[in-house]
BAMAR-639171 format. One line per 8 residues: number of its first residue (from 1); their letters; for each residue x, y, z of N, C-alpha, C, O. Coordinates in pm, 1 decimal. Last residue first. Layout:
N
NUM = a = X:Y:Z:X:Y:Z:X:Y:Z:X:Y:Z  ...
This chain:
185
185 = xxxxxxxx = 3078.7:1369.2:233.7:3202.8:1380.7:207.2:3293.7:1398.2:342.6:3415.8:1410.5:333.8  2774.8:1226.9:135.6:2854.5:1232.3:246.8:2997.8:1264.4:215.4:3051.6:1169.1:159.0  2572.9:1336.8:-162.9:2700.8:1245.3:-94.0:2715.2:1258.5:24.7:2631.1:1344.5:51.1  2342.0:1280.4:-428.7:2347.5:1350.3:-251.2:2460.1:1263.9:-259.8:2469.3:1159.8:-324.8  2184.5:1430.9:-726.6:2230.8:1370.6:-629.2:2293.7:1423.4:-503.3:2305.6:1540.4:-466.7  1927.5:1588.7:-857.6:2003.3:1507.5:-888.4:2135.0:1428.2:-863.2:2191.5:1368.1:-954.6  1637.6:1717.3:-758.7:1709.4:1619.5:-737.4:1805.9:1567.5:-809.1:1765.5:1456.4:-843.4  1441.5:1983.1:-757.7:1449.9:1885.7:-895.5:1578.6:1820.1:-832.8:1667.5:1898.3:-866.5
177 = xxxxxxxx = 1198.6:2148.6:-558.9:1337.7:2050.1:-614.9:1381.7:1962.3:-692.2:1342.2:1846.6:-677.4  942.4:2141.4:-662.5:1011.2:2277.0:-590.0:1114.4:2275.3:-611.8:1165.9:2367.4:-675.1  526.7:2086.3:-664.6:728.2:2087.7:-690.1:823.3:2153.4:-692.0:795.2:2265.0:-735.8  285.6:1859.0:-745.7:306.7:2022.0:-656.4:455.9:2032.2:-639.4:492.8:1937.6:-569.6  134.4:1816.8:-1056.8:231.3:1753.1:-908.2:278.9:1906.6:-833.7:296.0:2021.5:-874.5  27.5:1826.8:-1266.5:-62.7:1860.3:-1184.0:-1.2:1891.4:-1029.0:-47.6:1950.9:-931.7  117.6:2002.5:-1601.4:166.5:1873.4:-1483.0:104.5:1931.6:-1355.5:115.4:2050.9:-1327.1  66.0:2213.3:-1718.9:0.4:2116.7:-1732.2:30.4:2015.8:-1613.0:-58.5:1963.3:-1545.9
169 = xxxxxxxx = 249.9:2401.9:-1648.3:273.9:2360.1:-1744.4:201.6:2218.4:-1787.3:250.7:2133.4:-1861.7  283.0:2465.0:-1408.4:200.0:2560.9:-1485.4:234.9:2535.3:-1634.8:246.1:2621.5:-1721.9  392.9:2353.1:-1162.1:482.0:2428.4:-1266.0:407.5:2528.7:-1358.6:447.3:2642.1:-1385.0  230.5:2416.7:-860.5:268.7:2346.0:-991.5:362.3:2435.6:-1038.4:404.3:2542.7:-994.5  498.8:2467.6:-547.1:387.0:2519.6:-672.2:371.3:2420.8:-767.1:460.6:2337.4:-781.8  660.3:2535.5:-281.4:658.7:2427.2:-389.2:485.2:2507.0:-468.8:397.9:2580.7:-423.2  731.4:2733.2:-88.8:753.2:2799.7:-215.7:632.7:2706.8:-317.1:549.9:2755.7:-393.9  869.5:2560.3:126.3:686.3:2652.9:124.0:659.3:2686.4:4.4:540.7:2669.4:-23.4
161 = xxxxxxxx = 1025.1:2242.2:184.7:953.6:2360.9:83.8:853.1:2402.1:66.7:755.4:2346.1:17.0  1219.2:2105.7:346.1:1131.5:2178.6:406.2:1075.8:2287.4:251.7:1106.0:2406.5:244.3  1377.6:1793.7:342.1:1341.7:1957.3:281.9:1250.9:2022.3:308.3:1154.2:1955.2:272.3  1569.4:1599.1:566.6:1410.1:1670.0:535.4:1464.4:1794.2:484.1:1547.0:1872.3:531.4  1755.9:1298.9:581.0:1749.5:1481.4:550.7:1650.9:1530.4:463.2:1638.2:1518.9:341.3  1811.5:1111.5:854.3:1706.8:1140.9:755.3:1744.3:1288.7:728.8:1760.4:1376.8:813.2  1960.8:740.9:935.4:1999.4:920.3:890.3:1816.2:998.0:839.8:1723.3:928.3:798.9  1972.4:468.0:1079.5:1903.4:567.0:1013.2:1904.7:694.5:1038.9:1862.0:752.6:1138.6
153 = xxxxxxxx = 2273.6:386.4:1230.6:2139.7:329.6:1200.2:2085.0:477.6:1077.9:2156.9:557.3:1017.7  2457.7:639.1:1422.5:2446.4:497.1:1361.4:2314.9:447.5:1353.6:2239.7:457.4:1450.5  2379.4:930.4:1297.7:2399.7:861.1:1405.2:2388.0:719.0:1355.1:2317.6:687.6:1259.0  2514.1:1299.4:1279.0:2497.6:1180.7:1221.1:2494.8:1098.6:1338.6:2551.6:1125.3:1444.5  2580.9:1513.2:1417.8:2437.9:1522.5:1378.8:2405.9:1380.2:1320.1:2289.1:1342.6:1311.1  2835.1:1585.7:1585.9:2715.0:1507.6:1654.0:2622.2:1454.3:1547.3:2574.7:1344.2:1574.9  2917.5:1699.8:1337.5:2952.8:1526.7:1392.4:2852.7:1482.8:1484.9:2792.9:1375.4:1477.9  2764.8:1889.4:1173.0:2830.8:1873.6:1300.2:2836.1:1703.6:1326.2:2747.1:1618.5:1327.1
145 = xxxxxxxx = 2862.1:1957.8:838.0:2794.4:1869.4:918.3:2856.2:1847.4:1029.0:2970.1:1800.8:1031.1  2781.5:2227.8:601.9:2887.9:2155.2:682.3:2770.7:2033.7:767.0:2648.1:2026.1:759.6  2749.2:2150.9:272.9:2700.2:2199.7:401.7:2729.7:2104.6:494.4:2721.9:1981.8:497.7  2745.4:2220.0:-65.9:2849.1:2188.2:58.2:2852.4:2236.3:191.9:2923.5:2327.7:233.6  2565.4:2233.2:-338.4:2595.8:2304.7:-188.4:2674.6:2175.2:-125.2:2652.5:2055.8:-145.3  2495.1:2314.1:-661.4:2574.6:2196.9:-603.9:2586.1:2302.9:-423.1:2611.9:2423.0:-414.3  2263.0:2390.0:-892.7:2317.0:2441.2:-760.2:2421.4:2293.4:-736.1:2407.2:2187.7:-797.5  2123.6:2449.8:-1236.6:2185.8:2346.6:-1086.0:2242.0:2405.9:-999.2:2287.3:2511.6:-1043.1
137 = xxxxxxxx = 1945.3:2780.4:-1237.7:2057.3:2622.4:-1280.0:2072.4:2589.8:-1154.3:2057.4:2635.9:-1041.1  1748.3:2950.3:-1172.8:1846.0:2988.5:-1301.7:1923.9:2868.3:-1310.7:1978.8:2858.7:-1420.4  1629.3:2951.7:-934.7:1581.9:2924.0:-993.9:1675.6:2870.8:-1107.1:1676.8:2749.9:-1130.3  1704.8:3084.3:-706.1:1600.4:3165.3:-798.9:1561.9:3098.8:-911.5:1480.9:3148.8:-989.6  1666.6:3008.5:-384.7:1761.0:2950.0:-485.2:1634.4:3038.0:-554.4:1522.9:3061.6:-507.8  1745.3:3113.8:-19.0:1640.5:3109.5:-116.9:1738.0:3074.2:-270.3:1857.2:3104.6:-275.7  1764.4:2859.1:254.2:1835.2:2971.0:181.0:1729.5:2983.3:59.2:1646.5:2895.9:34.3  1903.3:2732.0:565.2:1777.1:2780.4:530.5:1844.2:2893.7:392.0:1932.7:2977.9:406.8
129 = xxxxxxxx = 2023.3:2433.0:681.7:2080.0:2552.7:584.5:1904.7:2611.9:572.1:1806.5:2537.8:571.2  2032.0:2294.8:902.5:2148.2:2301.5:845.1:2172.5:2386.6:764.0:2284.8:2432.8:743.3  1819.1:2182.2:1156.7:1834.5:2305.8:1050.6:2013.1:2318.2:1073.2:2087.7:2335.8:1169.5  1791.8:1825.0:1306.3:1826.1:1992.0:1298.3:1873.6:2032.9:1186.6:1949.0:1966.9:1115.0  1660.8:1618.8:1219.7:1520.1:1717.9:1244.9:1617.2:1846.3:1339.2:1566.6:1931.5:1412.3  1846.2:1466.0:1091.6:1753.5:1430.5:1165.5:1723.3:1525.2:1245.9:1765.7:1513.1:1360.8  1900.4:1768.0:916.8:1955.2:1684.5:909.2:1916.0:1595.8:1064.9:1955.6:1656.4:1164.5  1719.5:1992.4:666.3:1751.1:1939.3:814.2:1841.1:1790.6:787.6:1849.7:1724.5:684.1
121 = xxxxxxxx = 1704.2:2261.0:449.6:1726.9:2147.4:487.8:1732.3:2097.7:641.8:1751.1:2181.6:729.9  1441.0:2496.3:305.9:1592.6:2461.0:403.2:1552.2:2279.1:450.8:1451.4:2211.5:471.8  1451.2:2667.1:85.7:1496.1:2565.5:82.0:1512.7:2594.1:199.6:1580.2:2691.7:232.3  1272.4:2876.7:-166.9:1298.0:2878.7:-24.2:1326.1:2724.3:-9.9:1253.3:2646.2:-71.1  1252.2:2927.7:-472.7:1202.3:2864.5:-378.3:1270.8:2902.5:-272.5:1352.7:2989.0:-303.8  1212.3:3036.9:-817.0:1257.6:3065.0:-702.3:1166.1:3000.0:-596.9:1043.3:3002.2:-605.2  1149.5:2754.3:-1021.3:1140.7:2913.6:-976.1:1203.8:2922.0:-882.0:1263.7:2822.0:-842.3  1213.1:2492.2:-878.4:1133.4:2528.1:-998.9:1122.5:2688.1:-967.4:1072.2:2717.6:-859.0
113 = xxxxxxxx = 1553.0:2368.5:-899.2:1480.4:2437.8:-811.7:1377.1:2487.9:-977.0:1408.9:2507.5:-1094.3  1853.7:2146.9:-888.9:1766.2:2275.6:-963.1:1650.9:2328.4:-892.6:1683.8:2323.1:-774.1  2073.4:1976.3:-673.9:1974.0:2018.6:-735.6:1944.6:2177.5:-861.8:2014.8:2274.1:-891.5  2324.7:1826.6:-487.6:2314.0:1897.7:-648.8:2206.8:1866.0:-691.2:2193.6:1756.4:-745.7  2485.5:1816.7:-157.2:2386.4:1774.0:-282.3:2327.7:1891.3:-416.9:2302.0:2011.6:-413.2  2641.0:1715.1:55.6:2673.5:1712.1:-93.0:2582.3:1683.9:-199.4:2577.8:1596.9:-286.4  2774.7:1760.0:337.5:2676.2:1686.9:300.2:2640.6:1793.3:174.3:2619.0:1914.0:185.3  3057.4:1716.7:547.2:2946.7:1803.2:455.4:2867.9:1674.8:383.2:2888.4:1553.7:376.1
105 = xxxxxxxx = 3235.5:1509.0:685.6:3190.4:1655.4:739.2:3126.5:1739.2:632.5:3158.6:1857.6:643.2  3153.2:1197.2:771.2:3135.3:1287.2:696.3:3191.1:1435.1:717.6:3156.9:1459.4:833.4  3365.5:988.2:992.9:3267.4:1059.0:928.2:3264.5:1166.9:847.6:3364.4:1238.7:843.6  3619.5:809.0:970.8:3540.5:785.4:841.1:3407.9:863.0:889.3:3310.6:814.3:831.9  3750.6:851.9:1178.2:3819.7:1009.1:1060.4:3712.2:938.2:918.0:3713.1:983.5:803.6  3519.0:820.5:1421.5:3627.7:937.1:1372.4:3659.8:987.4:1235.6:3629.6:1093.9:1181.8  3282.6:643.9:1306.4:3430.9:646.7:1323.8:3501.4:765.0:1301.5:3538.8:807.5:1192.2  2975.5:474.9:1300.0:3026.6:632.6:1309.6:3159.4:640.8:1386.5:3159.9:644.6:1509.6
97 = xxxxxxxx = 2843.6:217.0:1115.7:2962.1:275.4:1231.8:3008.2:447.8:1189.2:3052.6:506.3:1090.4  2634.4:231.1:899.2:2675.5:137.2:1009.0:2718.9:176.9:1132.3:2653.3:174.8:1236.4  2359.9:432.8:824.5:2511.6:425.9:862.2:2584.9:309.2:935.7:2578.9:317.6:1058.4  2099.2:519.8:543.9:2182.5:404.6:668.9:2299.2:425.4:649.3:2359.2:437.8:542.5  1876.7:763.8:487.0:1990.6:655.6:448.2:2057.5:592.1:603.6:2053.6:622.6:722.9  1670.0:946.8:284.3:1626.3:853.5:361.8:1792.1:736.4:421.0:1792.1:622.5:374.3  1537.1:1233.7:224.3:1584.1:1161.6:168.4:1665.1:1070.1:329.5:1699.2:1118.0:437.7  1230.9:1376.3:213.0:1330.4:1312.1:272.1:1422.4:1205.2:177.3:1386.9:1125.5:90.4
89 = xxxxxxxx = 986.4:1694.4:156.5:1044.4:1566.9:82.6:1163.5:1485.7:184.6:1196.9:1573.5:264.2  758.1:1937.8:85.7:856.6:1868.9:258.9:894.3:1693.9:202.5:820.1:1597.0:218.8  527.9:2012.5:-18.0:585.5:2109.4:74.2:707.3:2035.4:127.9:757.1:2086.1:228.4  528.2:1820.7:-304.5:482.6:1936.1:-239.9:543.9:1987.1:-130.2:658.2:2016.2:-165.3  774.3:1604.6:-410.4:615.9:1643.8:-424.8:603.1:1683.6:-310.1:644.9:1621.6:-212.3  1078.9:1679.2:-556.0:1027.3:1675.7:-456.6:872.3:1670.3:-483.4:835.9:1733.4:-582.6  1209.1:1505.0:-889.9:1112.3:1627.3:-847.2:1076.2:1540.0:-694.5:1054.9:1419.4:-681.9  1491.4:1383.1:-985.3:1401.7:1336.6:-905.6:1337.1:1489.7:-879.7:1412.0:1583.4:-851.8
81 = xxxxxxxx = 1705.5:1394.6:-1323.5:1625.2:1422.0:-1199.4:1565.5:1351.5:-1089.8:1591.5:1231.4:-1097.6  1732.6:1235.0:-1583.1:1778.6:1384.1:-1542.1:1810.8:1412.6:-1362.6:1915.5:1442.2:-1304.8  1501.3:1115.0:-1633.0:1637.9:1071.9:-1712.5:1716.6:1180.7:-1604.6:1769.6:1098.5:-1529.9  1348.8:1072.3:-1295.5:1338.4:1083.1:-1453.3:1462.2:1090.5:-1489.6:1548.4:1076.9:-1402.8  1168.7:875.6:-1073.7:1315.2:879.0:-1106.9:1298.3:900.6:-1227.8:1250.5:812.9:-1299.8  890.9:950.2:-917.7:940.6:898.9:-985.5:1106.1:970.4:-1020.9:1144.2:1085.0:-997.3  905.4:1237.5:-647.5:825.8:1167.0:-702.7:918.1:1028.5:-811.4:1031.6:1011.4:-767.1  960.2:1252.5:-273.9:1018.3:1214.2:-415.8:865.8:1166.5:-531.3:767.4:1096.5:-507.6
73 = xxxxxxxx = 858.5:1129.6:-35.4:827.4:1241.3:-85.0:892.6:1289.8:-225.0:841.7:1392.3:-270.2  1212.1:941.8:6.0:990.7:995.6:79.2:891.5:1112.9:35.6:862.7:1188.7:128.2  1411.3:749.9:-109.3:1306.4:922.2:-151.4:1181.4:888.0:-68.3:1082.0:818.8:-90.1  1649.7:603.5:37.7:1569.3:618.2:17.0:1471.5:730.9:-6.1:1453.6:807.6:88.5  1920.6:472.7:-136.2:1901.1:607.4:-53.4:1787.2:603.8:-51.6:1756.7:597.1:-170.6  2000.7:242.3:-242.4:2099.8:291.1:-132.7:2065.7:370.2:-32.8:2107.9:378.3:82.5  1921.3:281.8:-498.6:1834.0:206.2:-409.5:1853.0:181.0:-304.0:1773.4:114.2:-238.0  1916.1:606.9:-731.1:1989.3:517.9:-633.9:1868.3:455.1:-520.2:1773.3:515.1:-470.0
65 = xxxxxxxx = 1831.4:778.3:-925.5:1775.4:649.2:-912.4:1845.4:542.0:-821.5:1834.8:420.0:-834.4  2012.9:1024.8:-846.7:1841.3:1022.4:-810.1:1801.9:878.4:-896.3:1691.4:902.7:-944.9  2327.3:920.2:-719.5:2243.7:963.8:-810.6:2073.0:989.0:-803.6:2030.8:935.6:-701.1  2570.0:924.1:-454.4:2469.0:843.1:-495.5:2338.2:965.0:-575.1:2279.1:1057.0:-518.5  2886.2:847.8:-385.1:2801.7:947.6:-459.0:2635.6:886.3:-474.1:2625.6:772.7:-520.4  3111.5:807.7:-55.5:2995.2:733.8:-197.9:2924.7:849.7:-277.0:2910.2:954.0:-213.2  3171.6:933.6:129.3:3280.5:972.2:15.2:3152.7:877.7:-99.3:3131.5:909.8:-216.2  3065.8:731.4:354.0:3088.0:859.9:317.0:3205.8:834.5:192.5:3291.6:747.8:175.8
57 = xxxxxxxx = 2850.3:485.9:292.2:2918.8:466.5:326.3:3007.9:666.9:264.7:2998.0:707.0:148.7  2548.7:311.4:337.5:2619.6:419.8:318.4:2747.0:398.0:351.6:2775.1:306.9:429.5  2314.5:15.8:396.5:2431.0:129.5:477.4:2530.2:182.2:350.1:2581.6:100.3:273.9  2033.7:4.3:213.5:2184.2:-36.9:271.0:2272.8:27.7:310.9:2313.7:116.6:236.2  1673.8:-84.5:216.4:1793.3:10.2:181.5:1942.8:-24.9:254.6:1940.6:-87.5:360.6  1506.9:-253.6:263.3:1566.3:-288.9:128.5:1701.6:-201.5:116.5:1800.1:-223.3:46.0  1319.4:-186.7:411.9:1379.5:-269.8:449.5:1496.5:-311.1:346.5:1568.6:-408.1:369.9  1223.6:65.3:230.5:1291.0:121.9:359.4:1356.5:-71.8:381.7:1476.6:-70.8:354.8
49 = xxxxxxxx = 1098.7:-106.2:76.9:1205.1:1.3:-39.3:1257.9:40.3:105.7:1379.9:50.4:93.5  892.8:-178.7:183.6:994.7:-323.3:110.2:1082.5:-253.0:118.2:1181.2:-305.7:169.3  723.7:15.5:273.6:780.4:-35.1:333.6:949.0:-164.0:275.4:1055.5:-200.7:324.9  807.7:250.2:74.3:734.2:181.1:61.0:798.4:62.8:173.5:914.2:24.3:157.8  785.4:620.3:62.7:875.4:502.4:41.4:809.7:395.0:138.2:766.1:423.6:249.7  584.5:829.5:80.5:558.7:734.1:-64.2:701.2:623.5:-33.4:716.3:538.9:-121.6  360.0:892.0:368.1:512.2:832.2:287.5:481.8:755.8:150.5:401.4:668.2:118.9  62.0:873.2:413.0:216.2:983.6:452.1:353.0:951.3:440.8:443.5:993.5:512.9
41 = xxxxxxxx = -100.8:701.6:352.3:-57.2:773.9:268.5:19.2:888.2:335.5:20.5:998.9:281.7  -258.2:569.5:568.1:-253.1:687.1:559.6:-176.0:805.7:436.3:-184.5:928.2:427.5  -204.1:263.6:425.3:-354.1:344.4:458.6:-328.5:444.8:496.8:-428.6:494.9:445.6  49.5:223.0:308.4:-77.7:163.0:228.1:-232.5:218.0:297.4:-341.8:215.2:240.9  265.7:382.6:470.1:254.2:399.9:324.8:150.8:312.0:247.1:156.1:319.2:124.3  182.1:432.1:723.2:223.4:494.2:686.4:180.5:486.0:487.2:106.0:550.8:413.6  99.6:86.7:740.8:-17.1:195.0:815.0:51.0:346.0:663.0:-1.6:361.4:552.8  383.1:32.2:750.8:294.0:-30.2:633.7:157.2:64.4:637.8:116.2:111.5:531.7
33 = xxxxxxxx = 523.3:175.7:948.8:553.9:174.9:792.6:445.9:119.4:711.8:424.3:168.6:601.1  381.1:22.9:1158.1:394.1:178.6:1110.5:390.8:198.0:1004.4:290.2:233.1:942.7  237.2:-279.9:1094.7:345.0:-166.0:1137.8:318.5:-23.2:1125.9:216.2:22.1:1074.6  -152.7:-318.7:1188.0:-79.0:-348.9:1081.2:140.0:-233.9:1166.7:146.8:-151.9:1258.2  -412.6:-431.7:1271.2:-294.9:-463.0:1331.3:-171.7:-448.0:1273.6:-83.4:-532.3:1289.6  -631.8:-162.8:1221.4:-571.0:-221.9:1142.2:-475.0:-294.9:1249.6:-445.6:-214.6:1338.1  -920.5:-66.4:1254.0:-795.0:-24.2:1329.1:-671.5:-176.9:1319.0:-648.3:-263.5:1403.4  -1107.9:-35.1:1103.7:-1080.8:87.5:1134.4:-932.4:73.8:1199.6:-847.3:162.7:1202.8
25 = xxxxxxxx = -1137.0:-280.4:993.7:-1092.8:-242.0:888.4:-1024.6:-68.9:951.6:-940.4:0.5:894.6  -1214.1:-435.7:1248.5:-1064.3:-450.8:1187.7:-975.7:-387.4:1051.7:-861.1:-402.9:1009.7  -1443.9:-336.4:1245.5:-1373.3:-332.7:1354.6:-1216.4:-282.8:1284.8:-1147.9:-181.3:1272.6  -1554.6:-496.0:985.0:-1562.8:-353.4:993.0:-1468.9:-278.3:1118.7:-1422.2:-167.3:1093.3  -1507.5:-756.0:1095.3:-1432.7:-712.6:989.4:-1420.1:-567.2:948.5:-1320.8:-516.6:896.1  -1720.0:-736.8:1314.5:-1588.8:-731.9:1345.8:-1464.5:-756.0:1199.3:-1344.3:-770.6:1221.5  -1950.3:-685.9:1182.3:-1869.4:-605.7:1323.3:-1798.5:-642.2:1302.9:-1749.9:-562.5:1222.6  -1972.2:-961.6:1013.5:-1986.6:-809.3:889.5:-1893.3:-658.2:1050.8:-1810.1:-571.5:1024.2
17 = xxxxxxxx = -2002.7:-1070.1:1226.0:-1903.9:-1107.4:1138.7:-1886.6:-990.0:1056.7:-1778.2:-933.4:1043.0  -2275.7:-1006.5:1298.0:-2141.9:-995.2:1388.3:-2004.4:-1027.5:1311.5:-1899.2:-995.5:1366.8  -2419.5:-1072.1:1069.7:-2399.5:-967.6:1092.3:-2288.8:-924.2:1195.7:-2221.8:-822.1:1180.3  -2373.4:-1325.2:1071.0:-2329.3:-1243.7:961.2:-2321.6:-1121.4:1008.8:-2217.7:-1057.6:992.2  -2516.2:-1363.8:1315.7:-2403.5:-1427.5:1289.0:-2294.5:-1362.0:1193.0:-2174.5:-1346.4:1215.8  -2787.1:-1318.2:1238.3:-2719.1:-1288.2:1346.4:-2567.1:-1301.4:1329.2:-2511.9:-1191.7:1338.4  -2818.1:-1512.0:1060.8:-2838.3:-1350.8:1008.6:-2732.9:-1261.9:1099.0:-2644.8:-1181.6:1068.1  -2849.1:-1716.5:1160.0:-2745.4:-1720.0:1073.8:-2744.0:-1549.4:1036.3:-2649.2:-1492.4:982.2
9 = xxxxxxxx = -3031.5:-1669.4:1350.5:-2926.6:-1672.7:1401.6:-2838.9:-1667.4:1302.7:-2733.0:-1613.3:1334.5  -3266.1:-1646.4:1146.5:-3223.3:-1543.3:1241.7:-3073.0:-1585.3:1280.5:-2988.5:-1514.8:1225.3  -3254.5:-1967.9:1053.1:-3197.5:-1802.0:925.3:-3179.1:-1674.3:1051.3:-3075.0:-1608.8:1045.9  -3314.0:-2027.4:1299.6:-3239.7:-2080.7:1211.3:-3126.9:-1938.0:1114.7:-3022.5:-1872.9:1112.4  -3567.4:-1994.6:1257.2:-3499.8:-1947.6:1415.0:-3317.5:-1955.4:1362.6:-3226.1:-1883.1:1402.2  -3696.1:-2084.7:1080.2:-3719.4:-1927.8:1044.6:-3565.7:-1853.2:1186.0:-3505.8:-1746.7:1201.0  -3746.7:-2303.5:1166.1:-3627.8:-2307.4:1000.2:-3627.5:-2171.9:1014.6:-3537.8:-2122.6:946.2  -3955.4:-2327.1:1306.1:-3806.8:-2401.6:1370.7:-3718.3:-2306.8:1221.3:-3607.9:-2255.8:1240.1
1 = x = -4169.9:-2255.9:1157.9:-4118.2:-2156.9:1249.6:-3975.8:-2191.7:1295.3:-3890.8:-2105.8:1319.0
């Protein structure tokens, strides 16, 4: 009976152990960013790829495999392109110093579009352009930028796309903007 009191408590034991790993699996001590992109899956840029990114600098060009800029909602970097995935994509960047005659005044980006879509952009979460593209070729836009709108540290410019659809061409990804680069001018 002594050896049986034994295995209870060790049972006991496990089992409080089995609580509080189950505890710790619901509520993680983990950052934002890491929460964000390894258990809620609401960002595909990856915590390393946000600590990794580097201040900007206006008049720079930067391409859809640039490591300068970060894609949230981007899918992979193809020969060509970057495709947005589904309704609402970011592109992601750092400013050191905001100086008079070194800020921007437009913001410089050259996409395609899958069919006709509805686009509008923001620039940290104010509307800069709302417009419909049909589809037919690259676009290049030159949209102005109020000086207030930039701020030292982290920039973000959200696409907002209702339109996004498969393509209907087998590919399963939901897509709207085809990406092929952004400047500060």
């Amino acid at each position: 009976m002594k050896g049986m009191h034994w295995y209870y408590t060790a049972m006991a034991a496990l089992g409080l152990l089995h609580v509080f790993v189950f505890s710790l699996m619901l509520r993680p001590s983990v950052s934002d960013e890491y929460r964000d992109y390894y258990i809620t899956r609401e960002t595909t840029l990856s915590p390393m790829q946000r600590r990794n990114l580097t201040p900007i600098e206006p008049g720079e060009y930067f391409d859809h495999h640039s490591t300068a800029v970060g894609f949230d909602g981007w899918s992979f970097a193809e020969r060509d392109h970057r495709w947005s995935l589904g309704s609402s994509a970011k592109l992601i960047f750092l400013l050191e110093e905001i100086q008079g005659s070194e800020v921007a005044q437009h913001l410089v980006l050259r996409f395609a579009t899958l069919g006709e879509q509805t686009v509008q952009i923001f620039l940290n979460d104010e509307p800069l352009l709302e417009r419909r593209f049909d589809g037919a070729g690259e676009v290049e836009l030159r949209i102005p930028v109020p000086d207030s709108l930039l701020q030292e540290g982290e920039n973000i410019v959200r696409f907002d796309l209702p339109d996004a659809r498969q393509p209907g061409n087998g590919d399963a990804r939901i897509l709207a903007v085809a990406l092929r680069s952004f400047s500060l001018s």
